[in-house]
N, C-alpha and C positions, 0 to 999 in steps of 0.2 A: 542560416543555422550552421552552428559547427559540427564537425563529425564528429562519431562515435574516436574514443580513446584506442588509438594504433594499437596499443600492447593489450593482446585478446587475454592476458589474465588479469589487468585491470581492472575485469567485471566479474571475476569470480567469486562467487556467493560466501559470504562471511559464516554463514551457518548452512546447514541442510535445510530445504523446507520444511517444517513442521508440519505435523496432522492437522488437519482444519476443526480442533476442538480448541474450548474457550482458555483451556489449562495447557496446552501446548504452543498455540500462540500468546499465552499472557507470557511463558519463559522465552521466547524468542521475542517480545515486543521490550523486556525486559533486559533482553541481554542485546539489542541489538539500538533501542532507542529509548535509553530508561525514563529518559524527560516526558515522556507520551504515557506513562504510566496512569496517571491519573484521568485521561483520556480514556483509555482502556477502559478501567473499570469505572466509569462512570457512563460511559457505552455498553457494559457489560449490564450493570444496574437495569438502567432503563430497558433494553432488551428483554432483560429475566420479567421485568414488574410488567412490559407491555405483553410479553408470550401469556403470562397468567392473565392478565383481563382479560386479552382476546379470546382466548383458548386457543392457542394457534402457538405453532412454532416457527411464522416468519419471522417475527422479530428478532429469535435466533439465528434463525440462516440467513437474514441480512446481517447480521454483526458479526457472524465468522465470514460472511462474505470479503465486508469491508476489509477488517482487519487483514483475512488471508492476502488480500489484492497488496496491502499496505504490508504486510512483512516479505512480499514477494520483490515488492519493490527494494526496499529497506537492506531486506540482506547485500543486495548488489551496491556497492559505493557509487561505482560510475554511474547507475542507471539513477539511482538517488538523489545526486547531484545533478545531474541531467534533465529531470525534473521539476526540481527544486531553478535551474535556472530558467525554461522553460515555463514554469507559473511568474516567476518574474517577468518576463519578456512581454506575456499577456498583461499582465497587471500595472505594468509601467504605460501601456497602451502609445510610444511612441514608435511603433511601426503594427503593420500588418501583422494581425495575429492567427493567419489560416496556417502556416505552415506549422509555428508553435504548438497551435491545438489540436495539427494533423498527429504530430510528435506524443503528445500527452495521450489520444485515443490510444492510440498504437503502445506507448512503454503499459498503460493500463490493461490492454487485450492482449500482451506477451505476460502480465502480473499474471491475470485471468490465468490463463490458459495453463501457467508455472504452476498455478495452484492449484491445477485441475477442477476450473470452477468454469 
């Protein structure tokens, strides 16, 4: 695996973290990965339509869950990219994928945690 990027401002967050609400992360999922938009609210949909039938509000706080983990990432380039090459490396399946998916728990439990989740 490659190191992290030398220059420690290379991972400075593009945005502030957002409020973990669905209108604060749709404007940071918006301004930071607009192609995902319609992911969003089509994650958003099904959320709202499964919290009503269940009568429950997990399927909202799994879908501000996700997202928060996903803009936590997101804002950071380096960490973004770093990920992004890491699902590669698994997916290509020519080499051992334990260190890769040690890599991906961890940028996800540093998302978690950014997003005080």
């Amino acid at each position: 695996m490659t190191a992290p990027p030398a220059d420690p401002q290379a991972d400075e967050p593009l945005i502030p973290m957002p409020a973990l609400t669905p209108g604060a992360l749709r404007t940071a999922v918006e301004s930071l990965t607009p192609s995902r938009m319609p992911a969003f609210v089509s994650d958003l949909v099904d959320a709202t339509t499964s919290a009503q039938q269940l009568q429950s509000f997990a399927p909202l706080r799994t879908f501000v869950h996700t997202w928060g983990v996903f803009v936590a990432i997101q804002r950071r380039p380096a960490r973004a990219a770093r990920l992004r090459h890491l699902e590669e490396v698994v997916s290509a399946g020519l080499e051992d994928p334990a260190d890769a998916i040690a890599e991906i728990r961890k940028i996800h439990a540093d998302a978690r945690a950014e997003a005080g989740l």
